[in-house]
C-alpha positions as CSV (number, residue, x, y, z in Angstrom):
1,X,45.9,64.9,133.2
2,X,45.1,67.1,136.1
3,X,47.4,67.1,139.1
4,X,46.6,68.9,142.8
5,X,49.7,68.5,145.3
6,X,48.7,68.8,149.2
7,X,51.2,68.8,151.8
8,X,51.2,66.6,155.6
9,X,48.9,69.1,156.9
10,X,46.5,69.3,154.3
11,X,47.7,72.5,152.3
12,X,47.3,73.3,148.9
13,X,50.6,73.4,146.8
14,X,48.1,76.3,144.8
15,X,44.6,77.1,144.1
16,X,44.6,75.8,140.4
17,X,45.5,72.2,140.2
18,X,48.4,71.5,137.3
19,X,46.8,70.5,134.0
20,X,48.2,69.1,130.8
21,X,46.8,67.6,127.8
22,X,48.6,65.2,125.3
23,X,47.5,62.9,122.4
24,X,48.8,59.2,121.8
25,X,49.2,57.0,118.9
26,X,49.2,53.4,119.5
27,X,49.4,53.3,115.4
28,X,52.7,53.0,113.7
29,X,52.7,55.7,110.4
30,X,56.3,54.6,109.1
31,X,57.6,50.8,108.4
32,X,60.4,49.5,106.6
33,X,62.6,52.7,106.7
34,X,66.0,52.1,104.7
35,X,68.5,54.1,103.1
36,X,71.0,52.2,100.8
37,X,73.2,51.9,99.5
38,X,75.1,53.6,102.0
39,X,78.6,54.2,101.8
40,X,77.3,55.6,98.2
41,X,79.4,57.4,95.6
42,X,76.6,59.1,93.4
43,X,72.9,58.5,94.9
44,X,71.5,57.0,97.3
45,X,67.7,55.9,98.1
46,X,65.5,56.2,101.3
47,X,62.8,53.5,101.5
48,X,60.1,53.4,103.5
49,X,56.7,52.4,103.8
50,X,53.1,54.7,105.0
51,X,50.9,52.6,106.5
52,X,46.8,54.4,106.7
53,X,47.4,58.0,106.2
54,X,49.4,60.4,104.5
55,X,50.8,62.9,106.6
56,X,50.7,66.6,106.2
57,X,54.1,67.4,106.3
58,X,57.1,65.9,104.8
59,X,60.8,66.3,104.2
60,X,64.1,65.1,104.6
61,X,66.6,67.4,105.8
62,X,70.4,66.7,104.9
63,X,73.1,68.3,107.1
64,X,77.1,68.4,106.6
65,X,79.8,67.3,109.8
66,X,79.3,70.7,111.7
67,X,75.4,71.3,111.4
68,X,75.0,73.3,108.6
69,X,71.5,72.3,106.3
70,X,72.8,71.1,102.8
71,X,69.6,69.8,101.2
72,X,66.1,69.2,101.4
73,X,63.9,66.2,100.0
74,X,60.3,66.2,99.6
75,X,58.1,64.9,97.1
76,X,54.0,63.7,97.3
77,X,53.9,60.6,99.5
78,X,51.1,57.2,98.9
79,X,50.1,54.8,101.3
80,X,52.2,52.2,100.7
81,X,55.5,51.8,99.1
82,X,57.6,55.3,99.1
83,X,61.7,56.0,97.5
84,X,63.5,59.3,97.5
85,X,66.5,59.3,95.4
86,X,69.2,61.5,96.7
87,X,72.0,62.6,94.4
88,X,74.8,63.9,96.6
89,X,74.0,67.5,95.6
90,X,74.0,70.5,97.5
91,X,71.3,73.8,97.6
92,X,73.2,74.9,95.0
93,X,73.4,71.9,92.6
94,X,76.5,71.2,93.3
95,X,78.0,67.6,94.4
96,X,78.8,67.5,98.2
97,X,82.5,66.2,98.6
98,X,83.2,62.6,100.2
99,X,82.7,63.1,103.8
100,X,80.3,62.1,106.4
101,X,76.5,63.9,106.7
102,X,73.6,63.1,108.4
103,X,69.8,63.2,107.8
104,X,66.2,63.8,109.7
105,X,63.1,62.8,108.9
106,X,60.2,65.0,109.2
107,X,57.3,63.5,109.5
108,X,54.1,65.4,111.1
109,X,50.0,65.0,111.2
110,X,48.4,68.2,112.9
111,X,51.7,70.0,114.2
112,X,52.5,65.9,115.9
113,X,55.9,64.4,115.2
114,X,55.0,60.8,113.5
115,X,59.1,60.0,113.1
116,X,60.2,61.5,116.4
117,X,64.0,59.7,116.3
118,X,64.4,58.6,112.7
119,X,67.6,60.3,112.1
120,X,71.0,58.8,110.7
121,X,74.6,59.0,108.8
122,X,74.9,59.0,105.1
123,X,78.5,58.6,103.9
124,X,79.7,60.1,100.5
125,X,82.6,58.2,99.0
126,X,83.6,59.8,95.6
């Protein structure tokens, strides 16, 4: 997209007209995304589907009540069908104690964010 502003009297808001490129996807990557069960005690699974083409990056990224990274999933994905077990442990291999986390989805195809949004709340009830 290429942009050139002009004022009432004809002037030039500069002599290089604004420019931006962007790329759009009208194709959806990720269906059927789930987590459950969830309240879980000892493991939970995410579910989800990948619809024509695996992408080049992928992780799930775990993080307690104030921010702080906790754990990291990733494993090979295939079209199709996809579940990630997740056992409540830490970096560490240690159990995380009941309390309330959240996750994030990464998702990306050539530095682009396919699962811009897909974040949640996981709650640990021992």
């Amino acid at each position: 997209m290429r942009v050139q502003a002009q004022d009432i009297a004809g002037n030039y808001a500069g002599t290089v007209p604004y420019q931006i490129s962007f790329r759009s996807f009208s194709k959806q990557v990720l269906d059927n995304w789930q987590v459950s069960p969830n309240p879980f005690s000892s493991q939970t699974a995410f579910s989800f589907q990948i619809k024509d083409e695996i992408p080049e990056e992928f992780a799930i990224e775990i993080f307690d009540f104030q921010g702080k990274k906790v754990s990291v999933l990733s494993q090979a994905l295939k079209i199709g069908f996809n579940q990630i077990q997740w056992n409540a442990k830490d970096f560490s291999n240690n159990y995380l104690p009941s309390g309330t986390y959240f996750y994030r989805l990464i998702l990306r195809n050539k530095a682009v964010d396919l699962a811009l949004g897909t974040c949640g709340k996981l709650i640990i009830l021992h």
